[in-house]
N, CA, C and O atoms as a MOPAC input file, in Angstrom:
PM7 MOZYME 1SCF
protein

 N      0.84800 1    -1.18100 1     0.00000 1
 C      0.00000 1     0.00000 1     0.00000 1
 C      0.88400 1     1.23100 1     0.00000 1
 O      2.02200 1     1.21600 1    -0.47000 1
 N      0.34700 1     2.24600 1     0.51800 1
 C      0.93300 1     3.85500 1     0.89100 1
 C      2.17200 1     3.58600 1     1.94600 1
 O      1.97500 1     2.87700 1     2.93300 1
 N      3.31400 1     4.11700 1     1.71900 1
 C      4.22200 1     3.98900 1     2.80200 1
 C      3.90500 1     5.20600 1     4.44800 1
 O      4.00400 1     5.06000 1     5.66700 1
 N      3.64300 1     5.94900 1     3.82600 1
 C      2.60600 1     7.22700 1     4.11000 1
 C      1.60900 1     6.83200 1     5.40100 1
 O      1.51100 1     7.45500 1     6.45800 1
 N      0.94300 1     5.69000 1     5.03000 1
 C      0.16500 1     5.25900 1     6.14000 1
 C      0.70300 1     5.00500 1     7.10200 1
 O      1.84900 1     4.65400 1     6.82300 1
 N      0.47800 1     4.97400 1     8.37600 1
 C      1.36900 1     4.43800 1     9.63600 1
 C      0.50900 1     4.08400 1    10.51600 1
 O     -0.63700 1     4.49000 1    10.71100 1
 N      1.25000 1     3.14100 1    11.14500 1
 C      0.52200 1     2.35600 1    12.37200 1
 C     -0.17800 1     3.20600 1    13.07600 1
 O      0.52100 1     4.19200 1    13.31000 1
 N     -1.11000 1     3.28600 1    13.47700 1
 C     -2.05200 1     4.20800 1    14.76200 1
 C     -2.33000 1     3.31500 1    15.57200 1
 O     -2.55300 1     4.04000 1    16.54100 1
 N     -2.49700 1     2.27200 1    15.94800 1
 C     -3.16000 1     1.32700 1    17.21200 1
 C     -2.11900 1     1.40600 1    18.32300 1
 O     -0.94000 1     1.71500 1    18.14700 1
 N     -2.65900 1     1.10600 1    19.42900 1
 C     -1.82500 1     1.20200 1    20.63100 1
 C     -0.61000 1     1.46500 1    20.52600 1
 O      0.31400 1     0.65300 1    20.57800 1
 N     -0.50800 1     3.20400 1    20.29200 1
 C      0.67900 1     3.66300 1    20.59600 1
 C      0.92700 1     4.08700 1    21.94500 1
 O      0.00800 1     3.91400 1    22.74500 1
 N      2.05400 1     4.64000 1    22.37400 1
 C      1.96400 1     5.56100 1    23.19500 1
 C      2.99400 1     6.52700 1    23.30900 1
 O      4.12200 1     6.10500 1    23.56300 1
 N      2.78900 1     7.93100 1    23.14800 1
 C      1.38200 1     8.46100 1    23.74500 1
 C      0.38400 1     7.88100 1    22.90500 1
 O      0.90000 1     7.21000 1    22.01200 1
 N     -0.81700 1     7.90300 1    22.87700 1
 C     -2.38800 1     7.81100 1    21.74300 1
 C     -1.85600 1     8.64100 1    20.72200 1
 O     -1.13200 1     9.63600 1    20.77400 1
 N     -2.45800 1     7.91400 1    19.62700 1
 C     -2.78500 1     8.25500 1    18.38500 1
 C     -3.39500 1     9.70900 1    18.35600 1
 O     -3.81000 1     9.92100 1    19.49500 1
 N     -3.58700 1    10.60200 1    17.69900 1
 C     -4.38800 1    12.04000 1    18.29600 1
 C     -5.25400 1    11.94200 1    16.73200 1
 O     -5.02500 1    11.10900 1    15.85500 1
 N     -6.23400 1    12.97900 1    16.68900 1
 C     -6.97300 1    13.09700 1    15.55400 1
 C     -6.72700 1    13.66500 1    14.54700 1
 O     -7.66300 1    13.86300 1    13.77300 1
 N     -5.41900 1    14.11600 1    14.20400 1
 C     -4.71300 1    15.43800 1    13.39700 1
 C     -3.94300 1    13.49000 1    12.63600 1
 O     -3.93300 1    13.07300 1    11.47800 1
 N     -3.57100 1    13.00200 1    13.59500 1
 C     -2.81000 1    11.67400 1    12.43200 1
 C     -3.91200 1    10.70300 1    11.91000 1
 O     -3.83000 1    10.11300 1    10.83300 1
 N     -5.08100 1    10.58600 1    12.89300 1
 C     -6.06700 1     9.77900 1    11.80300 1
 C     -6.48900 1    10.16500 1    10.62900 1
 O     -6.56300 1     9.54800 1     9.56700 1
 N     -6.91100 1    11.85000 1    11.06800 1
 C     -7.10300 1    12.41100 1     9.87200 1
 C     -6.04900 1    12.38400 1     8.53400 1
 O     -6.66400 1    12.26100 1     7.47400 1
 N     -4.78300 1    12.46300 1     8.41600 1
 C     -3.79900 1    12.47100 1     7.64400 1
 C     -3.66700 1    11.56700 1     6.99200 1
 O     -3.37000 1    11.63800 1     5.80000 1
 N     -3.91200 1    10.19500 1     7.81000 1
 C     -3.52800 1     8.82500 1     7.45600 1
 C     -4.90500 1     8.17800 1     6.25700 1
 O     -4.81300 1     7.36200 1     5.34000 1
 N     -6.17900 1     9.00800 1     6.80600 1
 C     -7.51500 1     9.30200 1     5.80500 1
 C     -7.12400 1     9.65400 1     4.59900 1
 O     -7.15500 1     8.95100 1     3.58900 1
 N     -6.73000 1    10.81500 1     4.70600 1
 C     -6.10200 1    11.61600 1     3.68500 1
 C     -5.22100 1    10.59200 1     2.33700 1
 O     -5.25600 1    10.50600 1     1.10900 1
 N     -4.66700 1    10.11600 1     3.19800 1
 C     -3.69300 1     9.59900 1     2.00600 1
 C     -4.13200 1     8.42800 1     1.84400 1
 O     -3.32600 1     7.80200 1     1.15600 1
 N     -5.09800 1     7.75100 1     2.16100 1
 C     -5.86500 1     6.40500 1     2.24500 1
 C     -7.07100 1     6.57700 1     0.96500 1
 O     -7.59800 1     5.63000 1     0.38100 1
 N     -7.34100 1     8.04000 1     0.71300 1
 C     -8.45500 1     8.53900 1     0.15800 1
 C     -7.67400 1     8.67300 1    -1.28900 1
 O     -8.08700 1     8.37300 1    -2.40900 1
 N     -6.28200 1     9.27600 1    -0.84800 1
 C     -5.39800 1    10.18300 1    -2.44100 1
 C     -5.16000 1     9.07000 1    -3.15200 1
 O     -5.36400 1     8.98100 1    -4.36300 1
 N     -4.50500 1     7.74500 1    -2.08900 1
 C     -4.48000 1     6.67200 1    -2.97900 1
 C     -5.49100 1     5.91300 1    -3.99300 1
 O     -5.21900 1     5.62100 1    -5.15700 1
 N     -6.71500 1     5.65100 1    -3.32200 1
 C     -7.42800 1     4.89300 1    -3.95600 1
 C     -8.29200 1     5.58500 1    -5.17800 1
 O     -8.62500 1     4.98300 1    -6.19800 1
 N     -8.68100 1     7.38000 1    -4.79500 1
 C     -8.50100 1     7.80100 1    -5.65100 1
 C     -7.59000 1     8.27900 1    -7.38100 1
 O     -7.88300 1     8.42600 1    -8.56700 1
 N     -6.72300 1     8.33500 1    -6.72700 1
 C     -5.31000 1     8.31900 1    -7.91900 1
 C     -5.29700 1    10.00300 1    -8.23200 1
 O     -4.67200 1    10.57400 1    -9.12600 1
 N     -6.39400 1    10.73900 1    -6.97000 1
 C     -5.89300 1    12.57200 1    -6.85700 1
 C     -5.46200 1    12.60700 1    -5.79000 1
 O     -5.76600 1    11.91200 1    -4.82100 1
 N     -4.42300 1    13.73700 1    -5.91500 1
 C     -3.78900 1    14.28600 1    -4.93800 1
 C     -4.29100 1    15.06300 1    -4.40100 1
 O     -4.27700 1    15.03800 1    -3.17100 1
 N     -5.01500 1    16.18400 1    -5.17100 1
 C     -6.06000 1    17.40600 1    -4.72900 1
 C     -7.28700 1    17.06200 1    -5.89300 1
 O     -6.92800 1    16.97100 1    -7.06700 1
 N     -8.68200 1    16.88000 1    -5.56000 1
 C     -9.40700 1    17.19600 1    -6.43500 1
 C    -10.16600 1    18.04100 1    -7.09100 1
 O    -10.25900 1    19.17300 1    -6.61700 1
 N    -10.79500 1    17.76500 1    -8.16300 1
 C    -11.30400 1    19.32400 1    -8.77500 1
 C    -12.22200 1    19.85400 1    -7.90000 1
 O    -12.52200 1    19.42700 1    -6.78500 1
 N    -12.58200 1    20.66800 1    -8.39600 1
 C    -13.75400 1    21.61500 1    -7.64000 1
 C    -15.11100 1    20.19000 1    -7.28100 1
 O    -15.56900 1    19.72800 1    -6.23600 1
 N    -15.35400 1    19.90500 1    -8.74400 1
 C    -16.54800 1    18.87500 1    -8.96500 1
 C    -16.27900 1    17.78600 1    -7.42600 1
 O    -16.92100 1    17.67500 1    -6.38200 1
 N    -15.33700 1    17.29200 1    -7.81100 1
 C    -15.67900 1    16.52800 1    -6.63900 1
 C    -15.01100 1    16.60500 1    -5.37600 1
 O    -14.96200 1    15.58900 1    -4.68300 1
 N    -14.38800 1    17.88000 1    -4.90500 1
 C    -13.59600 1    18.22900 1    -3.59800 1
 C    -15.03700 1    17.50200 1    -2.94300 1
 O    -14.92400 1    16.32200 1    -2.61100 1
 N    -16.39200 1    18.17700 1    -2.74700 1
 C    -17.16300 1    17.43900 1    -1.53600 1
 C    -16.81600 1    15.70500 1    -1.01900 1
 O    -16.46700 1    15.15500 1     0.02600 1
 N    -17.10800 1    15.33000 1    -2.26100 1
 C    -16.81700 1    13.67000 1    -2.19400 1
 C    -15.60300 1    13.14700 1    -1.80300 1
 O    -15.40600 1    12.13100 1    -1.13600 1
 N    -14.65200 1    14.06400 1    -2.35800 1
 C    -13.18300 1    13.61600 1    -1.27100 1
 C    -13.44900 1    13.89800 1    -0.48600 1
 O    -13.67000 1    12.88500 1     0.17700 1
 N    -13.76600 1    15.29200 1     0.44200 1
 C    -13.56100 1    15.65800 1     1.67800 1
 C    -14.80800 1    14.77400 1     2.44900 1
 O    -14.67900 1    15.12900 1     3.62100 1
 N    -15.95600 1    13.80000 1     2.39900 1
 C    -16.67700 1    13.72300 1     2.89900 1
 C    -16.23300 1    11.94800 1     3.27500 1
 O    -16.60200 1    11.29300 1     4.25000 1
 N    -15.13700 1    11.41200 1     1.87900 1
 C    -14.89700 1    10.21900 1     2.04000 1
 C    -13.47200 1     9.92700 1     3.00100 1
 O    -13.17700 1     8.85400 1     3.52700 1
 N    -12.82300 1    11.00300 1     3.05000 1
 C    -11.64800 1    11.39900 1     4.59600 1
 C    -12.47100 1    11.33300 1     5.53200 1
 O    -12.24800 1    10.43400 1     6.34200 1
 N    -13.67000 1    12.20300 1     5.77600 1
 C    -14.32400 1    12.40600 1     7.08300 1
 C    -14.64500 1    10.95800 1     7.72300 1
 O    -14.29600 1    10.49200 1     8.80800 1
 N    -15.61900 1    10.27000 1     6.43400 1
 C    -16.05400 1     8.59800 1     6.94500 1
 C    -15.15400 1     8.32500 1     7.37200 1
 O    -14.98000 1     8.53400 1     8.57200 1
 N    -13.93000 1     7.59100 1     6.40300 1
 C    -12.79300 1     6.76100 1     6.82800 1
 C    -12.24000 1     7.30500 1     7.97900 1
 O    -11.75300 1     6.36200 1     8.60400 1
 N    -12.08100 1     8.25400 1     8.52500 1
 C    -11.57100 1     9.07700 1     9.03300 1
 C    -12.09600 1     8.47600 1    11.25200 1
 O    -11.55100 1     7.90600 1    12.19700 1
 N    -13.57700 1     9.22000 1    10.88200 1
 C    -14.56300 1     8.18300 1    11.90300 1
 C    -14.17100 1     7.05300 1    12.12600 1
 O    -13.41200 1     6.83000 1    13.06900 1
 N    -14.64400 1     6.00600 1    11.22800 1
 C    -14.18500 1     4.73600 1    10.84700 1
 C    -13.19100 1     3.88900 1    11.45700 1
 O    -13.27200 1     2.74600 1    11.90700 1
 N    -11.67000 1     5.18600 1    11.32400 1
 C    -10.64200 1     4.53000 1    12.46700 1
 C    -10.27100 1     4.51100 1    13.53400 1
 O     -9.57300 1     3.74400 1    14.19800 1
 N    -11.20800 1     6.19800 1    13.84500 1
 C    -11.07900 1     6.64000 1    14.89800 1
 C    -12.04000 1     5.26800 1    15.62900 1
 O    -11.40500 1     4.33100 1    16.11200 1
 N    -13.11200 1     5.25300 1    15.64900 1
 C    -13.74200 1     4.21100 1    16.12100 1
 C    -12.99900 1     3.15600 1    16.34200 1
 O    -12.73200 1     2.79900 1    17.49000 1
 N    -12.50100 1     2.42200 1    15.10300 1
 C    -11.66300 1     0.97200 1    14.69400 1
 C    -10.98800 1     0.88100 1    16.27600 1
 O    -11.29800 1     0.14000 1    17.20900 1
 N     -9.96300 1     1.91800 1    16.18100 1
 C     -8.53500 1     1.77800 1    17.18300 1
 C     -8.85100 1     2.51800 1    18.47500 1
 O     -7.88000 1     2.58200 1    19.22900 1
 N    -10.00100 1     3.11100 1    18.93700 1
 C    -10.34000 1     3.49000 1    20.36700 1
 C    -11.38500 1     2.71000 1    21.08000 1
 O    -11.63200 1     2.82800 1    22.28000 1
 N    -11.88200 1     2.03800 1    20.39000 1
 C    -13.11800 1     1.22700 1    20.87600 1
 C    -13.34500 1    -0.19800 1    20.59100 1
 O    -13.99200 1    -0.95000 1    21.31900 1
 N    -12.67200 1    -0.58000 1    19.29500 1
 C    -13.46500 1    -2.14900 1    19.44300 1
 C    -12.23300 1    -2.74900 1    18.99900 1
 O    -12.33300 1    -3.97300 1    18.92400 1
 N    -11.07100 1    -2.28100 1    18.67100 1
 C     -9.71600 1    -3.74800 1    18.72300 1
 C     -9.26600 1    -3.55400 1    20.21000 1
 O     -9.11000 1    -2.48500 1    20.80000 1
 N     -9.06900 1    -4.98200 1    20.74200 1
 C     -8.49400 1    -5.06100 1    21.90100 1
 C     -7.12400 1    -5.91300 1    21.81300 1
 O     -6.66300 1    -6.52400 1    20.84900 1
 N     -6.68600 1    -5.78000 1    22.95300 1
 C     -5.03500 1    -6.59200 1    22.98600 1
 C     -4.90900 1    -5.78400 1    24.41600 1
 O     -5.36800 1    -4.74000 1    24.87900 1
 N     -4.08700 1    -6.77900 1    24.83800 1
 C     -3.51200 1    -6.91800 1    26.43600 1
 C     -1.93100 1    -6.41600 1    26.60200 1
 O     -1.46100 1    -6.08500 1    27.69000 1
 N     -1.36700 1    -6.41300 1    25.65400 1
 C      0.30300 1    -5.52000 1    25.04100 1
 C      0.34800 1    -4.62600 1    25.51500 1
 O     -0.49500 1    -3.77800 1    25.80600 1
 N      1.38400 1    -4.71700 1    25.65100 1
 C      2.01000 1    -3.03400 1    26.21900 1
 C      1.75600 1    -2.11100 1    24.73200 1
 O      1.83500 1    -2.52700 1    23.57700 1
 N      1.47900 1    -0.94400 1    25.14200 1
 C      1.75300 1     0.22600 1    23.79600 1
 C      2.68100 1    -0.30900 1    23.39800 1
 O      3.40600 1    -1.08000 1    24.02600 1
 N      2.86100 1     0.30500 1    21.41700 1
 C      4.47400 1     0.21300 1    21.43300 1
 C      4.79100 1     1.86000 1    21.66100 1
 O      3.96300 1     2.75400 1    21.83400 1
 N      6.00100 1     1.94500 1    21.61400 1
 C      6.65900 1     3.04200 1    22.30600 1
 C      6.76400 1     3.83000 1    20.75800 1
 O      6.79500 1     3.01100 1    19.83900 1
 N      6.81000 1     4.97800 1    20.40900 1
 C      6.80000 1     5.93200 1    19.01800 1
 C      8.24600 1     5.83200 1    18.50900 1
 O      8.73600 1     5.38000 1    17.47400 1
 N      8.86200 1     6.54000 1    19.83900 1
 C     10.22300 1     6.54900 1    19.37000 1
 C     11.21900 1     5.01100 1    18.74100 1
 O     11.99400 1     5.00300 1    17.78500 1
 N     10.86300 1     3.86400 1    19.63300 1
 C     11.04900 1     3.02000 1    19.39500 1
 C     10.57700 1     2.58800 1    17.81200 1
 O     11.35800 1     2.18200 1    16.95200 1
 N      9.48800 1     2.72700 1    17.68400 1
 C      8.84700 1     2.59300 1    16.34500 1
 C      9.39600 1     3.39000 1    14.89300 1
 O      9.33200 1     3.01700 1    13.72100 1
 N      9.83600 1     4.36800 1    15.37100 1
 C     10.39700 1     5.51200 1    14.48800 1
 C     11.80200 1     5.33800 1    14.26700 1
 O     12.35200 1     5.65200 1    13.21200 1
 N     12.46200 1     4.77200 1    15.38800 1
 C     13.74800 1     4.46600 1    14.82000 1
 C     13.93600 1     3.09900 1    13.93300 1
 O     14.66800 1     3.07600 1    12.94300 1
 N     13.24600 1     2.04000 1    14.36400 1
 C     12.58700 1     0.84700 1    13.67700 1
 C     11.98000 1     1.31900 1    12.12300 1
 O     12.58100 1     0.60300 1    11.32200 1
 N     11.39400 1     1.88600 1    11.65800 1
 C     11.36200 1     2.23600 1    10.21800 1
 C     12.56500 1     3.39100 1     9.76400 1
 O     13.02600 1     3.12500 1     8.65500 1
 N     12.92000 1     4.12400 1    10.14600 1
 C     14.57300 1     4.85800 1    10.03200 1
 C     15.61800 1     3.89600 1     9.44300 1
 O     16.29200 1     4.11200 1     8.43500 1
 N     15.64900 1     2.84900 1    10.19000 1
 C     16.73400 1     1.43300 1     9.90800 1
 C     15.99300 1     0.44700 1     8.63800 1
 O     16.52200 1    -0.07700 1     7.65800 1
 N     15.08300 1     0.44300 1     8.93000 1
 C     14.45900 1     0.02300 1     7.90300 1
 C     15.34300 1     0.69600 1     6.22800 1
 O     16.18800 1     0.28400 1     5.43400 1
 N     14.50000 1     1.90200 1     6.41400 1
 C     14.78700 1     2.99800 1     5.53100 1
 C     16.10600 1     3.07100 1     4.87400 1
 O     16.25800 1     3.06900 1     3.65200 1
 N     17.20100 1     3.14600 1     5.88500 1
 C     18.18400 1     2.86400 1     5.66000 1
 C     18.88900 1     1.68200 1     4.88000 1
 O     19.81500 1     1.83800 1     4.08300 1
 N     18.45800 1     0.78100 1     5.14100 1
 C     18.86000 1    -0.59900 1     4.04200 1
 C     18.29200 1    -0.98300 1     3.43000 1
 O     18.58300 1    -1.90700 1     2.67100 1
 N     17.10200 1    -0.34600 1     3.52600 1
 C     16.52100 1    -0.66200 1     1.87800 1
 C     17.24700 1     0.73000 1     0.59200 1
 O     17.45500 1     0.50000 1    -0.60000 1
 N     17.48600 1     2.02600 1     1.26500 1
 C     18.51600 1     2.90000 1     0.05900 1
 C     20.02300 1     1.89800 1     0.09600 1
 O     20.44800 1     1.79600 1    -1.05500 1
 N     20.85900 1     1.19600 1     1.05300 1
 C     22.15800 1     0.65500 1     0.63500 1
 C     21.15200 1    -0.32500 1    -0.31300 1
 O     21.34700 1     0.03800 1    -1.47300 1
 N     20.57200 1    -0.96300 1    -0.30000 1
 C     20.50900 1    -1.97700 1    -1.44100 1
 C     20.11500 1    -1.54700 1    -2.61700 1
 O     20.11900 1    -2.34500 1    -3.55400 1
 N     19.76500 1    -0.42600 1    -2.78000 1
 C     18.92100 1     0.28900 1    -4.05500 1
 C     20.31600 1     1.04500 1    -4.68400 1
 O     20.52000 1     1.12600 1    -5.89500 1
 N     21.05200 1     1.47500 1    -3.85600 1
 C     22.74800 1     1.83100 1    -3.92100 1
 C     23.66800 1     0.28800 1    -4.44800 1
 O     24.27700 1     0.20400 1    -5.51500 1
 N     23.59600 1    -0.49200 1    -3.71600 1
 C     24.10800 1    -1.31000 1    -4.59900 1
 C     23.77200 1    -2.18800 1    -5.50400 1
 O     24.51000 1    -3.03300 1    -6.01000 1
 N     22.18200 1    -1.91700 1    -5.80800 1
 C     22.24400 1    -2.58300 1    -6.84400 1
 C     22.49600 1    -1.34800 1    -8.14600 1
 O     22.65400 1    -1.84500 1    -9.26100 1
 N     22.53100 1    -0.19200 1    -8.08900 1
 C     22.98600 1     0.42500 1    -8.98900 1
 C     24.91500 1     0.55100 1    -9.33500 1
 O     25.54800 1     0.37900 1   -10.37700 1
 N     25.26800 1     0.84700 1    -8.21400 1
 C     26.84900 1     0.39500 1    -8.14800 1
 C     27.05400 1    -1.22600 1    -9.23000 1
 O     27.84900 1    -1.51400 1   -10.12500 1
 N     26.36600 1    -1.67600 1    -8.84200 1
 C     26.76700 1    -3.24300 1    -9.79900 1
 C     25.70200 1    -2.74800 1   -11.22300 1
 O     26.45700 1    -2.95100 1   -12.17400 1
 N     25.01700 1    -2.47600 1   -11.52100 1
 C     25.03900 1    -2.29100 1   -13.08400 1
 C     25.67900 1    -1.15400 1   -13.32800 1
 O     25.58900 1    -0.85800 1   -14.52000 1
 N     26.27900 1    -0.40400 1   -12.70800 1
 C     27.31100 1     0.27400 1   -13.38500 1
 C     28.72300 1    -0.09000 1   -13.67300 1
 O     29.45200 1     0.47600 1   -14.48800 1
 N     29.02800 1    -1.10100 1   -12.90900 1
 C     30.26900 1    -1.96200 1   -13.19800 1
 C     29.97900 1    -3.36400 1   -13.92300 1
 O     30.96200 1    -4.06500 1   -14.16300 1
 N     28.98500 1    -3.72600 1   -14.20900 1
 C     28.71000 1    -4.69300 1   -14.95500 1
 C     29.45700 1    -4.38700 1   -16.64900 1
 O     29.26500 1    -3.44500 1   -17.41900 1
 N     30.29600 1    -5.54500 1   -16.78100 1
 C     30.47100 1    -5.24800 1   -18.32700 1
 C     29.37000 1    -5.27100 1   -19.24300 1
 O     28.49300 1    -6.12900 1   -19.33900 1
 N     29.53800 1    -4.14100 1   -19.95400 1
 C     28.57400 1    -4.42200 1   -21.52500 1
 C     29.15400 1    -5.18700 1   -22.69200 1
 O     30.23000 1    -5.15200 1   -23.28800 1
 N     27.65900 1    -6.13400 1   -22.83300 1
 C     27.93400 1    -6.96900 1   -24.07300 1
 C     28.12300 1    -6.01900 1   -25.04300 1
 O     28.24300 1    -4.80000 1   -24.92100 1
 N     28.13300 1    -6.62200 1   -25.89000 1
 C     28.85100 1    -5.86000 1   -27.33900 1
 C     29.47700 1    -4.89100 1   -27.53800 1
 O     29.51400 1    -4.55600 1   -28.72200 1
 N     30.11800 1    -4.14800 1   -26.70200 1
 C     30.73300 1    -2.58900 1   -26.88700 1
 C     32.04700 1    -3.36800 1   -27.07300 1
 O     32.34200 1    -4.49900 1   -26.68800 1
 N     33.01800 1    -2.12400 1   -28.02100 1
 C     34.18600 1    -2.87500 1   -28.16600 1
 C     34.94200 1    -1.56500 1   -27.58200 1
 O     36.16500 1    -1.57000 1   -27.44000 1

């Protein structure tokens, strides 16, 4: 999916309504395939953020349960950082090796 999206369930601190909303947002841009829409249908985007929007707020304050500790943000944030990080060295070396790869036929 969206890399964009991010975990909201038992964080801690809580999730706040400024990131459900956001995480709507780009849940909406995706499946749409707009980033901003026209005039014609700004209502229908902005009304299909609002649902989804509800939707999770509900989802992740009221009816998923688990007995887990929060996970911790920072913890979480450095955990996709590292992530992040080795997935560009491998995107780095796999360009480093087709640039040293010999070419067929050149003389």
């Amino acid at each position: 999916m969206c890399r964009n999206i991010k975990r909201l369930y038992h964080l801690a601190p809580p999730t706040t309504d400024d990131e459900i909303r956001a995480s709507a947002l780009q849940y909406v841009r995706k499946v749409s395939g707009m980033n901003r829409p026209s005039v014609a249908n700004h209502a229908a985007f902005e009304r299909a953020v609002d649902e989804i929007a509800a939707i999770t707020a509900r989802l992740i304050r009221g009816e998923l349960e688990t007995r887990a500790a929060p996970r911790d943000r920072a913890l979480e944030a450095a955990a996709a950082r590292g992530r992040g990080q080795k997935r560009e060295e491998r995107a780095r070396m796999k360009i480093l090796a087709e640039l040293e790869a010999p070419r067929g036929g050149q003389r």
